[in-house]
C-alpha positions in Angstrom: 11.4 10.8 -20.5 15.1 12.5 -21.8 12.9 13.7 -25.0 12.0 17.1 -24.3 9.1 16.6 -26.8 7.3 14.0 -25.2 6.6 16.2 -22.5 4.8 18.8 -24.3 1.9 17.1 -24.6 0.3 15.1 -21.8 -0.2 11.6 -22.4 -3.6 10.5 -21.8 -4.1 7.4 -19.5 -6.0 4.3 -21.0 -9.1 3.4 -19.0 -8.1 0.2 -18.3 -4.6 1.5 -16.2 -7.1 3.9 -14.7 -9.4 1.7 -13.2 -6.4 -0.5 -12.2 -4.9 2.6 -10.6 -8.1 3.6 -8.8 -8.4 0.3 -7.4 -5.1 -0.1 -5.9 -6.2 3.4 -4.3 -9.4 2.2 -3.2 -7.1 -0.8 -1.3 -5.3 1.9 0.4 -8.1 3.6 1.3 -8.4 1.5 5.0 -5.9 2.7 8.0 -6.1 -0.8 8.6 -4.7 -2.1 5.5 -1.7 0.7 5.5 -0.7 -0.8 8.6 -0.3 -4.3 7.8 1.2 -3.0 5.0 3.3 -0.7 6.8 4.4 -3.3 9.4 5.2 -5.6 6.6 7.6 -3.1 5.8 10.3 -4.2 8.6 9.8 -8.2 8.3 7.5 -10.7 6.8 5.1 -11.8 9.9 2.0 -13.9 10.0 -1.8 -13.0 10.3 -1.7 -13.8 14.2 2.0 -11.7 14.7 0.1 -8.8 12.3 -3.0 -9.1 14.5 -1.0 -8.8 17.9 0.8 -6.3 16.4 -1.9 -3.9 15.2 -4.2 -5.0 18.0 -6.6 -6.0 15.7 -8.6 -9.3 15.7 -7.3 -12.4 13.2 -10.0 -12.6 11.1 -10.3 -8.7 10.7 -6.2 -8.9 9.9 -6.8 -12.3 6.8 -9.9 -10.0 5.8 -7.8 -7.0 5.0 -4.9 -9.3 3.9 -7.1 -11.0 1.1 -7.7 -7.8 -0.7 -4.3 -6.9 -0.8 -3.5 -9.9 -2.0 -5.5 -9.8 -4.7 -4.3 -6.6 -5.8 -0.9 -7.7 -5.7 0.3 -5.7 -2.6 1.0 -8.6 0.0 1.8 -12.5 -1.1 2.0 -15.5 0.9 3.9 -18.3 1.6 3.2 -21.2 3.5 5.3 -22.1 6.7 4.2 -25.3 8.4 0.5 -24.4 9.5 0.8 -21.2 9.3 0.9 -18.4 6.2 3.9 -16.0 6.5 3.2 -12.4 4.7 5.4 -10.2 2.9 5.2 -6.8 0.7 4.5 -8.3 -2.9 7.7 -6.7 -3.9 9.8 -3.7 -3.9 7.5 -1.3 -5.6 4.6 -1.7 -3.0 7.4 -0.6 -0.3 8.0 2.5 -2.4 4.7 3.6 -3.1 4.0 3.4 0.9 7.2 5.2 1.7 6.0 7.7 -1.1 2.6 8.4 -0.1 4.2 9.1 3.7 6.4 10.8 2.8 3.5 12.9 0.6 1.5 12.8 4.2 4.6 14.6 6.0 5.3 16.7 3.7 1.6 18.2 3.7 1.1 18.5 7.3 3.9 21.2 7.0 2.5 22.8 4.6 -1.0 22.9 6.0 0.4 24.0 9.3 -0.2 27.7 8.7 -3.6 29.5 7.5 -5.8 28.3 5.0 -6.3 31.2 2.4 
């Protein structure tokens, strides 16, 4: 984006990245889900240490982890019997730490009067 040109007129988004957008939005949508993800942040873990963690139940916790994993946020890997988690890869650690950051920096700005 050096070209000066290019932004002097909006590029328009194709549907398809849209929807793909949207639905990776729709994923965050759950506190639930930007918790595991958010506690996937700081290590790998598995459903039952992500469940203990969050105080949420096992089933509730590979619910929420099969939609991210189908839109690419988490992956799995098999460790003996059990199924270690991990943020898919360094972009889904950004975007979190992005929208947080987005979070924070609203709450000081909404801290005063609505006008």
């Amino acid at each position: 984006m050096d070209d000066p040109a290019a932004l002097a007129e909006p590029a328009a988004l194709a549907e398809p990245d849209a929807a793909a957008v949207a639905e990776v939005m729709q994923g965050l949508a759950s506190p639930a889900r930007v918790r595991i993800l958010a506690r996937l942040l700081h290590s790998p873990c598995s459903v039952g240490e992500l469940a203990e963690a969050l105080d949420l139940g096992q089933p509730t916790v590979s619910n929420h982890l099969r939609l991210l994993r189908h839109l690419d946020l988490v992956t799995g890997r098999r460790d003996g019997r059990n199924v270690v988690y991990a943020l898919h890869d360094a972009h889904v650690a950004d975007l979190l730490r992005q929208v947080l950051a987005h979070v924070h920096h609203g709450e000081r700005d909404r801290s005063g009067p609505i006008t």
